[in-house]
Structure formats: structure tokens, C-alpha cells
C-alpha positions as CSV (number, residue, x, y, z in Angstrom):
1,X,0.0,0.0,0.0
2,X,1.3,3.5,-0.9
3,X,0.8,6.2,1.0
4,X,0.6,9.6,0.9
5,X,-1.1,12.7,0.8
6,X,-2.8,13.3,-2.3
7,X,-2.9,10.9,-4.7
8,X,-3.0,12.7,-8.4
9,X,-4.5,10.4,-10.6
10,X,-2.8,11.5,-13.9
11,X,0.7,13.3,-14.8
12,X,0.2,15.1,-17.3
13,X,1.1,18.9,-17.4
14,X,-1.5,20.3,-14.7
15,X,-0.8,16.8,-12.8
16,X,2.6,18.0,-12.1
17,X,2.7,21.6,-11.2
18,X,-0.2,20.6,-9.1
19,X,3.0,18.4,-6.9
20,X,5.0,21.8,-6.9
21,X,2.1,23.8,-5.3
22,X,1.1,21.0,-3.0
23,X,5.6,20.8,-2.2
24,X,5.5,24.1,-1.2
25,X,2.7,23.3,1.3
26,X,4.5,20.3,2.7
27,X,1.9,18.3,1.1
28,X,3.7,14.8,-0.7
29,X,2.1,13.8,-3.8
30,X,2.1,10.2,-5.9
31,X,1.0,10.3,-9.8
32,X,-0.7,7.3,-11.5
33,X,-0.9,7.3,-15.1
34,X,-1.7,5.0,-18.0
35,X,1.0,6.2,-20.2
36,X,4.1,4.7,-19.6
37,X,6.0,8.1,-18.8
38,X,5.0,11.5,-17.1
39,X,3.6,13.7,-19.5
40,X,0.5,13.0,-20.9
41,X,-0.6,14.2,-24.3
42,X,2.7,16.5,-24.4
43,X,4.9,13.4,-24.1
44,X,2.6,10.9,-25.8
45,X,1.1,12.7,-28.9
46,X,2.7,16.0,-29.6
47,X,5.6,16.6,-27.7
48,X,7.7,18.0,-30.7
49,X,4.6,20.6,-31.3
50,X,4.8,24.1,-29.7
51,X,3.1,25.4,-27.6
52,X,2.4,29.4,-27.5
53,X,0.2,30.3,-24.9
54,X,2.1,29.3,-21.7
55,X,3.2,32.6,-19.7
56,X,6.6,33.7,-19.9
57,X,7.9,31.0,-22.9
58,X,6.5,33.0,-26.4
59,X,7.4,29.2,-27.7
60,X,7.8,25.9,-25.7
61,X,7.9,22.4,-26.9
62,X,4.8,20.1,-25.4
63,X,8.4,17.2,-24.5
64,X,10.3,20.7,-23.3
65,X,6.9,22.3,-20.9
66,X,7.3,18.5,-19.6
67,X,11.3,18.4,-18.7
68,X,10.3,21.5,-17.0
69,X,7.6,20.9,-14.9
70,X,9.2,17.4,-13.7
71,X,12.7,19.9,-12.5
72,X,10.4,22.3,-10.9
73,X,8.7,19.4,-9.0
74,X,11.8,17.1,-7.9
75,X,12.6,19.0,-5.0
76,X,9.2,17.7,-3.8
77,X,10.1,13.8,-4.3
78,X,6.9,12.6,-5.9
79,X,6.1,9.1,-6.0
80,X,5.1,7.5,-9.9
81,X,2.8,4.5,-10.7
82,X,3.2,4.5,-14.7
83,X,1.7,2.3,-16.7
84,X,-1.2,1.5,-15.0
85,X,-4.6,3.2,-15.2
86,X,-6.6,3.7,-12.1
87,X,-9.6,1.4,-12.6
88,X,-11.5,1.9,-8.5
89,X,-11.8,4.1,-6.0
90,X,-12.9,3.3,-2.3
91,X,-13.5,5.4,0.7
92,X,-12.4,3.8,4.1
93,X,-13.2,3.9,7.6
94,X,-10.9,6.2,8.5
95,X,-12.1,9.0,5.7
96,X,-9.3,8.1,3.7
97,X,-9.4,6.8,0.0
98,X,-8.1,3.6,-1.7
99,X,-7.0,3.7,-5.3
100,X,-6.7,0.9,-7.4
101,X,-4.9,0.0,-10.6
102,X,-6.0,-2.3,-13.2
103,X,-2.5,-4.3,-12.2
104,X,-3.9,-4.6,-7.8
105,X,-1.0,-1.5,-7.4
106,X,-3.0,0.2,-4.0
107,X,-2.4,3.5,-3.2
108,X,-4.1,5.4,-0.1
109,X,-4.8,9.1,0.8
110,X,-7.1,11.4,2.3
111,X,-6.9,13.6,-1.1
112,X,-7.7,12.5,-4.5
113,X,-7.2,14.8,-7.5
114,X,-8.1,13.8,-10.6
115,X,-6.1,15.5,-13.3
116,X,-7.1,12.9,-16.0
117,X,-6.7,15.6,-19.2
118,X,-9.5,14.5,-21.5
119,X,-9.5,11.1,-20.0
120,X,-8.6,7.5,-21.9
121,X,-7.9,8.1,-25.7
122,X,-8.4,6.3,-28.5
123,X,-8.0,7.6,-32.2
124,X,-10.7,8.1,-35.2
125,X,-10.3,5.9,-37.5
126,X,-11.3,6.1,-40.9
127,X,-13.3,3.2,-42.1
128,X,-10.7,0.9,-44.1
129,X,-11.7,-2.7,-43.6
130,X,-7.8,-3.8,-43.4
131,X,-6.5,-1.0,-41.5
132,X,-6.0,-2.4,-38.3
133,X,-3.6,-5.2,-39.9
134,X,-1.0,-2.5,-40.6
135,X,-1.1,-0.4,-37.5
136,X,2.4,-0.2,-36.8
137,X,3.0,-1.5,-40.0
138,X,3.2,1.7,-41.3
139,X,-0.2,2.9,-40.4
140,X,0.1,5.2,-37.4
141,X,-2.5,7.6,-36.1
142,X,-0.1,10.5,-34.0
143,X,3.3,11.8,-34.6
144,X,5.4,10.8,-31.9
145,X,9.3,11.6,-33.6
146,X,9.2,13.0,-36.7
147,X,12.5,11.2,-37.2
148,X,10.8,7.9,-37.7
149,X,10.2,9.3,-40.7
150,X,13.3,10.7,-42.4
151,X,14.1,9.4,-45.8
152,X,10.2,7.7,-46.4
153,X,7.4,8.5,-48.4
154,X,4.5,9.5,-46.1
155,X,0.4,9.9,-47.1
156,X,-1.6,12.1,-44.1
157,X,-5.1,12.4,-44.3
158,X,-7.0,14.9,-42.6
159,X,-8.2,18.7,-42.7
160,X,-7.6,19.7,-39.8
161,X,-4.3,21.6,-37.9
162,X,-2.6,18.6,-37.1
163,X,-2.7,17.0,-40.7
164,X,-1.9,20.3,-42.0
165,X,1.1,21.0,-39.0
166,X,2.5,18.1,-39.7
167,X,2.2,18.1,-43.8
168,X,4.1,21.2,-43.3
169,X,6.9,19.9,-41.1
170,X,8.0,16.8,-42.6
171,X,8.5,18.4,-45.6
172,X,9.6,22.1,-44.6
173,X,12.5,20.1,-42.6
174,X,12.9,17.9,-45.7
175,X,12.7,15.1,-43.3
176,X,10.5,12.7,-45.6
177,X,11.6,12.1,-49.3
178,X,7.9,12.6,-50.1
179,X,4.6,14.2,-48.1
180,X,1.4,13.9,-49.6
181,X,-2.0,15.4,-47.8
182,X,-5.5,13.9,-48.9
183,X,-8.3,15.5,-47.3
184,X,-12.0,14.8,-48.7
185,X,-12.9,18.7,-49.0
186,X,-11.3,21.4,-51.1
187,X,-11.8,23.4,-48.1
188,X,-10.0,23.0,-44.3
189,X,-10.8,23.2,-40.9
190,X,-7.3,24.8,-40.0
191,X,-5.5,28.2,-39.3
192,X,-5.9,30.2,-42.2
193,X,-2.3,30.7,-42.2
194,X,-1.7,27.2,-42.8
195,X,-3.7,26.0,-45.2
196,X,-2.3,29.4,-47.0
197,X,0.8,27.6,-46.2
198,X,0.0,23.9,-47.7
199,X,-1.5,25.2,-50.9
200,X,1.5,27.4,-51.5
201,X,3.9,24.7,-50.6
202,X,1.8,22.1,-53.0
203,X,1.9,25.1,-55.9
204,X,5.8,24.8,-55.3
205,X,6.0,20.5,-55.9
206,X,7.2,20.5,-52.0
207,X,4.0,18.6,-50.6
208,X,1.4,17.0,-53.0
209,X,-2.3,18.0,-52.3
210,X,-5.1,15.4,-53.4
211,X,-8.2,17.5,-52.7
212,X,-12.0,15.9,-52.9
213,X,-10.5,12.8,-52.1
214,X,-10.4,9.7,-49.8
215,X,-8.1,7.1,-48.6
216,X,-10.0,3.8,-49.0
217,X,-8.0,1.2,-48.9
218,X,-4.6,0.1,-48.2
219,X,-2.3,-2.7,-49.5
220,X,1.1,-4.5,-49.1
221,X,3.0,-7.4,-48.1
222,X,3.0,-7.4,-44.5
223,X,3.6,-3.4,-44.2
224,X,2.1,-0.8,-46.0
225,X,3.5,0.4,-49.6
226,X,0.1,2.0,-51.4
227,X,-3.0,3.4,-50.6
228,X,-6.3,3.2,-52.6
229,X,-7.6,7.0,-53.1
230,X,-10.6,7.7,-54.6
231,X,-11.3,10.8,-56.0
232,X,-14.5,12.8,-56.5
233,X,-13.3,13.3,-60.3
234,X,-11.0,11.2,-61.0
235,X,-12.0,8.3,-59.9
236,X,-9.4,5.7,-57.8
237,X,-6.1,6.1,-57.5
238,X,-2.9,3.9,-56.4
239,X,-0.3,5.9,-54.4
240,X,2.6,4.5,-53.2
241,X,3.7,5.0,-49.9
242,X,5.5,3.7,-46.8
243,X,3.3,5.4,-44.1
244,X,-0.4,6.2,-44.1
245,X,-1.1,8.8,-40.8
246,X,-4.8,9.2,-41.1
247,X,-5.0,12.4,-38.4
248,X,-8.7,12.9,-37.7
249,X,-8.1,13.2,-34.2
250,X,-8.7,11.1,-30.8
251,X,-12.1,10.3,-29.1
252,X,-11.5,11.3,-25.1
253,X,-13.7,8.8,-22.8
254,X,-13.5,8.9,-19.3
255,X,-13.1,5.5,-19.1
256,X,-13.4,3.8,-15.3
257,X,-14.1,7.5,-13.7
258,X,-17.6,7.2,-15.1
259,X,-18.2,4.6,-12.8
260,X,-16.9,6.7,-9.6
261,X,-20.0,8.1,-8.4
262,X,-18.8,11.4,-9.7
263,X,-21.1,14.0,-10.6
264,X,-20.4,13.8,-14.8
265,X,-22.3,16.5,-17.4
266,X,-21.1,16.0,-21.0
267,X,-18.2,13.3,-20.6
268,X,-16.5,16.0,-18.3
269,X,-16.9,15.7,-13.9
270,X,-18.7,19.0,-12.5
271,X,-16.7,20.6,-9.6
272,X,-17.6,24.0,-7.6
273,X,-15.6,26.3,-8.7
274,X,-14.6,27.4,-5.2
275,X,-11.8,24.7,-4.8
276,X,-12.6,22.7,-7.8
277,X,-14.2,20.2,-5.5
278,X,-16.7,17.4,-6.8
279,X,-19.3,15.7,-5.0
280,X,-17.7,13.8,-3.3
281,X,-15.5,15.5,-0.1
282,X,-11.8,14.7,-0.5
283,X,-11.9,14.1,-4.4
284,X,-10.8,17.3,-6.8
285,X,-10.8,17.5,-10.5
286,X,-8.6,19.8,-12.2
287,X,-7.3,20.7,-15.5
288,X,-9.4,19.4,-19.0
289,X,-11.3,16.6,-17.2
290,X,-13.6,19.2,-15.2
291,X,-16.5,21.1,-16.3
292,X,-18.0,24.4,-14.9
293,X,-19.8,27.5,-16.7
294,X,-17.1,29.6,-18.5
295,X,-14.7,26.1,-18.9
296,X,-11.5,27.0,-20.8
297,X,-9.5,23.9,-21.9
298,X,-6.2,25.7,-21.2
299,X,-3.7,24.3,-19.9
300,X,-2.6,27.6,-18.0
301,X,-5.9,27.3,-16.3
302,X,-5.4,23.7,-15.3
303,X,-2.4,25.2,-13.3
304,X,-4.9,27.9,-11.5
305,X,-7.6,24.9,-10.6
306,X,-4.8,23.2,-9.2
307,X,-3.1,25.4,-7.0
308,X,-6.9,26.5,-5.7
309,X,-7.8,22.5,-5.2
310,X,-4.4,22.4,-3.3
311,X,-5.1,25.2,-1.1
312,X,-8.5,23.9,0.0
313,X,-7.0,20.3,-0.1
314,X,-4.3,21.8,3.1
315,X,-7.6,22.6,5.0
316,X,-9.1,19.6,4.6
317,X,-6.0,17.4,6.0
318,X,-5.3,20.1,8.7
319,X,-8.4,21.9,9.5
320,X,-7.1,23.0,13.1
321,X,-4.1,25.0,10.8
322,X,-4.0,28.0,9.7
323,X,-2.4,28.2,6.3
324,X,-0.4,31.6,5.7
325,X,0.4,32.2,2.1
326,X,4.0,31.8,1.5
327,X,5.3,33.8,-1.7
328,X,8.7,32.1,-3.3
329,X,9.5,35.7,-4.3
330,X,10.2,35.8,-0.6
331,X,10.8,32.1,0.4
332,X,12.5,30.1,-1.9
333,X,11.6,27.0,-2.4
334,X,12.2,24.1,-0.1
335,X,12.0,21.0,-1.0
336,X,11.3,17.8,1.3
């Protein structure tokens, strides 16, 4: 049995400053995740994307914002249960919860935070009757390295900013030999600037646009080298290819928190947003997993939810002490 003070049930970015701000209460803090590393979507999906809108970095790295968070909380020593999802919760005698993994792993505190992001994951596939034979054959549905693909010919498929992000990338950065974008509109859901971007870059033979079209099916001996495409004009094409990344994006479910007793409105759990408390005393939800009127899906104002859910969480465990905010302006920090 682990034990500790607040158990954080997922370390991705708002996960982990939430350890820093609990640190400098004296307040230890253990992190289960899924993923096999801290980080969540920053390490797993994107974490060679930037990121623009986190104070004080006018550009970060999702892998870089992670390397930093996980220095800024080490002085605090938290405690790491990767690789295995939470699957129960249970509320003892002693008005103390019991967290389970899905491998027996128990963990125990009087504080629960959930900081699940948008929950469990699992990516939209587009309806190719094969595809699941080639996944990681050559199909893949994120960009984890960029680098896995240096020197191949790569097919994306998509209309949104990640298809047209990464489109751009591998081939700006000459990285693949060949980039090709199919999207089943002449018209895309992204920035402006990029599609301005794509189009000029296809105009220039650096990426090749198929517009009005589909990828339908997919064929090779054992890995992928073509796809089917079939076009609104010109009826089906063969392209060959030694990646397909169909990026339509991932379906978030809150998987085994759904069955928590949590108060949940629109795949997302309802807290107050006085402490970002749920309704059940002891257990907080911060960061894209909560819901309240005026929700931003930032992750700067994950960080706020946190450090408020920490303060309250302080009263909660010592409600005879008076907590006197500290600035590190002034203090420091100390860690344990």
C-alpha cells in the first residue's frame, strides 16, 4: 500500500505543477498514469509541437513544458505509478481513500485529485476494412518523432491543424523524401495561415495535395506500400507510400471515472468552482477533465484549478491549521 497525501491520478502537465504547489505546502504527492511516462498528451502525442500560450515561454515544446515541470517538481520527491490506469476508488473507515490500478497497485490518501486531461484516448479511425492489420506496419495515427520518418514517403489524411502542422513539417524540414495530404474537402478546418501555407507549398511540388478525395484502402505485403484513393473526379487512384497517418483526431472517454459516483455533465466531472471540488469531499478535478460555466480547456488554467484545489485540499487534511500564504518571491523553495 502507498501512501501519501494526495494521490494525483494523472501526470500530465496540470498533474505536475499541481505536486509543486502541493511541495510548497508540505503536502507529498504520488502520480498514476496509464502512459508509460509523465507527461500525458505533451509526451505521448505531440511533444515535438509548440506550444504558445504558456506565460513567460513565447514558444515551448509540449516534450520541453514537460522536462520543465518534472525539475520544478523534484525538490518535492513525488512518487510515480506508470503504466497503470486507475480502474477503483474506495473510501475507508478512517475517511481516507483507496486507489486501485488495473494491475492490484494500491495507493491510499485522504486527497484524490483527478487531473485525467480529456480522460482515456483512442484515435478516429477512418473506415478501411484492413487497416488495423497495418497499425504499426506503417499505419500510425499520432506523430510521436518526426524522425521515424526521415528518408520515407509519407500519405496524411486529414483537414484539420494537425494534418496540416505536420504536412508542413516533414517536408519544410525535408525530413520525408515525399509528403502527400489527402483530405475529402477542397476546403480545411485549420488556421488560415496554414492552409495558406499547404496550398503554396503544393503550388511549389514540396508537398502533394489530393483534394476531394479519400483514402479507401490500403495494400502491401505485410507493411504498408500504397494506398487506394478515390477521387470525386477522377475516380481511384494507387499511391505509393511507406506510411499512411490518417489524423482525424482522438475520441477522449473517461473511461473507469464514469463509474466513480462522480457527478459527470457532458463526458467532463462537474466541480464547484470554489476549490474545484466534486461531490464527493476529499476528491478534486482539475485541468481538461472538469467542467463548470465559463470552462477554458487551457492548460494555464489547469495550473490555477490546481493550485486553488491544493489550497483547500491543506484545509481539509489540517483543519485545526491555519495556512499563511507563502510567496517564493520571498521564500524560496524548499523542497522535502
Amino acid at each position: 500500500m502507498i501512501q501519501t497525501d494526495i494521490i494525483i491520478i494523472g501526470a500530465g502537465p496540470v498533474g505536475l505543477f499541481t505536486v509543486f504547489e502541493a511541495g510548497l505546502l508540505k503536502l507529498r504527492c504520488h502520480l498514476i498514469d496509464s502512459l508509460p511516462q509523465p507527461g500525458g498528451q505533451c509526451s505521448e502525442i505531440y511533444p515535438k509541437k509548440p506550444i504558445y500560450d504558456i506565460p513567460g515561454f513565447p514558444s515551448v515544446l509540449a516534450g520541453e513544458l514537460i522536462d520543465n515541470l518534472m525539475e520544478q517538481a523534484a525538490p518535492f520527491k513525488p512518487g510515480f505509478t506508470l503504466g497503470e490506469a486507475a480502474l477503483k476508488i474506495e473510501k475507508t473507515e478512517d475517511d481516507q481513500f483507496i486507489v486501485t490500478t488495473v494491475k492490484g497497485t494500491e495507493h491510499k490518501a485522504p486527497i484524490v485529485m483527478i487531473a485525467g486531461g480529456l480522460g482515456v484516448f483512442e484515435p478516429r479511425k477512418p473506415p478501411i476494412e484492413t487497416i488495423e492489420s497495418y497499425e504499426d506496419k506503417g499505419v500510425e495515427y499520432i506523430i510521436k518523432d518526426p524522425e521515424f520518418y526521415r528518408g520515407k514517403r509519407v500519405v496524411i489524411a486529414g483537414g484539420g491543424d494537425s494534418a496540416l502542422d505536420w504536412s508542413i513539417f516533414l517536408a519544410e524540414k525535408k525530413i520525408a523524401t515525399e509528403v502527400a495530404l489527402v483530405h475529402r474537402s477542397a476546403s480545411f478546418r485549420g488556421h488560415l495561415d496554414s492552409v495558406q501555407k499547404v496550398i503554396d507549398m503544393a503550388g511549389n511540388g514540396d508537398i502533394k495535395l489530393i483534394t476531394e478525395a479519400e483514402v479507401t484502402g490500403i495494400d502491401g505485403n505485410g507493411k504498408v506500400e500504397s494506398v487506394v484513393i478515390n477521387h470525386q473526379k477522377d475516380g481511384e487512384l494507387i499511391k505509393e507510400t511507406d506510411h499512411f497517418i490518417p489524423l482525424f483526431g482522438l475520441k477522449p472517454s473517461l473511461g473507469p471515472i464514469a463509474d466513480w459516483g462522480l457527478e459527470i455533465e457532458k463526458n467532463a466531472i462537474k466541480v464547484n468552482t470554489l476549490d474545484y471540488s466534486t461531490n464527493i469531499p476529499g476528491i478534486y478535478a482539475i485541468g481538461d477533465v472538469n467542467t463548470y460555466e465559463n470552462k477554458l480547456k487551457l492548460i494555464l488554467c489547469g495550473f490555477h484549478e490546481g493550485t486553488l484545489a491544493v489550497q483547500s485540499a491543506f484545509a481539509r487534511i489540517y483543519p485545526d491549521k491555519k495556512n499563511i500564504l507563502k510567496y517564493t518571491t520571498v521564500n524560496g523553495v524548499q523542497g522535502f
